[in-house]
C-alpha positions in Angstrom: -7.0 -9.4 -17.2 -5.5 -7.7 -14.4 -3.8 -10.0 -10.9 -4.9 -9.8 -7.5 -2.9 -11.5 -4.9 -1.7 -10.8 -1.2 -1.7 -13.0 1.8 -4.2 -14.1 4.4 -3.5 -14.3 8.1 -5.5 -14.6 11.3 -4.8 -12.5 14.7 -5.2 -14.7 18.2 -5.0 -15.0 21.6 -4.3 -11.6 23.5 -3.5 -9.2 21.3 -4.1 -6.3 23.8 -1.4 -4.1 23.4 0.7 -2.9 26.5 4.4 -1.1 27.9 7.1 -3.9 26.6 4.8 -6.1 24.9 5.4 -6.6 21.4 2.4 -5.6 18.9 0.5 -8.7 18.0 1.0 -10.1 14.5 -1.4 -12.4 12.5 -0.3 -15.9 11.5 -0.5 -17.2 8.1 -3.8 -19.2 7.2 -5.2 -21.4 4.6 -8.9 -20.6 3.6 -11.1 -19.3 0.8 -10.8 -16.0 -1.1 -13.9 -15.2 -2.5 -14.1 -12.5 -4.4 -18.0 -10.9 -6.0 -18.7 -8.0 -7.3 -18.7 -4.6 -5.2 -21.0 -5.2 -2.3 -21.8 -4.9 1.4 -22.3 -8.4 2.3 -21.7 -11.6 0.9 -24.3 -13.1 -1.5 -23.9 -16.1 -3.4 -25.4 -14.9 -6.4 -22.5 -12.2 -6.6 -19.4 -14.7 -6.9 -17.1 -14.2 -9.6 -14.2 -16.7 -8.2 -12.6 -17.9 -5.7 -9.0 -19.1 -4.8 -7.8 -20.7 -1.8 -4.9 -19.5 0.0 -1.5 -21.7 0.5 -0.2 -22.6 4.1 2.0 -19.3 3.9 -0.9 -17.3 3.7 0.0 -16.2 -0.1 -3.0 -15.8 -3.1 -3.1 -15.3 -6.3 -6.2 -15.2 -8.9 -6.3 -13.0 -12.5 -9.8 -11.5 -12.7 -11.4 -9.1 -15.0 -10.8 -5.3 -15.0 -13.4 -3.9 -12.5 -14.7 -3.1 -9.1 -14.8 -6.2 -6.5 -15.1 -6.8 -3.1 -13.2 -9.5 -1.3 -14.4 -11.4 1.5 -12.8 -14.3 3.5 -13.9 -17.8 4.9 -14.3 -17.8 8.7 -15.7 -21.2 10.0 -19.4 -21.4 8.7 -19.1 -17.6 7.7 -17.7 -15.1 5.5 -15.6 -12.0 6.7 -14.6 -8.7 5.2 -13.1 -5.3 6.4 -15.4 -2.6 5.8 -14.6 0.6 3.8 -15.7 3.7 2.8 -18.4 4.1 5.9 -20.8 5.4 6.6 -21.5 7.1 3.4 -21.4 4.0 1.8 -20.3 0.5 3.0 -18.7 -1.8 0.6 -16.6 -5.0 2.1 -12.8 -5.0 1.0 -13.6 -3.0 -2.2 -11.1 -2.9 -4.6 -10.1 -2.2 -8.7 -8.7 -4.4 -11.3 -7.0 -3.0 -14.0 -6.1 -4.5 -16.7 -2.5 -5.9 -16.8 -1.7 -4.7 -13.9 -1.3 -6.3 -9.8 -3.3 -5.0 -6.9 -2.6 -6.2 -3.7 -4.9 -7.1 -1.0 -3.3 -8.4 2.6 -6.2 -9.5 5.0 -6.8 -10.8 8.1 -9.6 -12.8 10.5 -9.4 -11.3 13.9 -9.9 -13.7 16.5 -8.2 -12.1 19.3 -8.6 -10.5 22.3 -8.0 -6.8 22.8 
């Protein structure tokens, strides 16, 4: 069994970035981690677990060695950060190895820019 953890955030308001204005940074959340195996979208049938995330943002879950893709809980939806496009689009992909931490940070983006 291998760790995942990180912390979830969520960027908004007006993020657009300008001269003297600070960069916009995300605030800590609490929603679902779900995490299925290496995919583009989310599919139900594809879960291996889920964790939710504390009020600092900070998750933790042991999982499997293998390939995964992590996706987060956005209202009525599901949200991911795509990677490795356009040859091949996987959502938050990421490896576990066994006895071993991998870190995943993520954030919704409900900002304006």
């Amino acid at each position: 069994m291998g760790l995942l953890k990180g912390t979830i955030g969520i960027y908004e308001g007006n993020c657009m970035p300008g001269p003297g204005v600070p960069p916009c940074e995300p605030r800590p959340i609490v929603t679902t981690v779900f995490i299925t195996r290496l995919n583009e979208k989310f599919d139900w049938d594809l879960l291996v677990d889920s964790v939710r995330s504390n009020t600092d943002g900070t998750y933790s879950i042991k999982l499997r060695e293998g390939d995964y893709s992590l996706f987060l809980r956005d209202g009525n939806s599901f949200a991911c950060d795509f990677i490795q496009c356009p040859e091949t689009c996987y959502c938050q992909p990421f490896k576990i190895i066994d006895d071993s931490t991998t870190v995943i940070d993520a954030n919704l983006d409900h900002a304006n820019w």
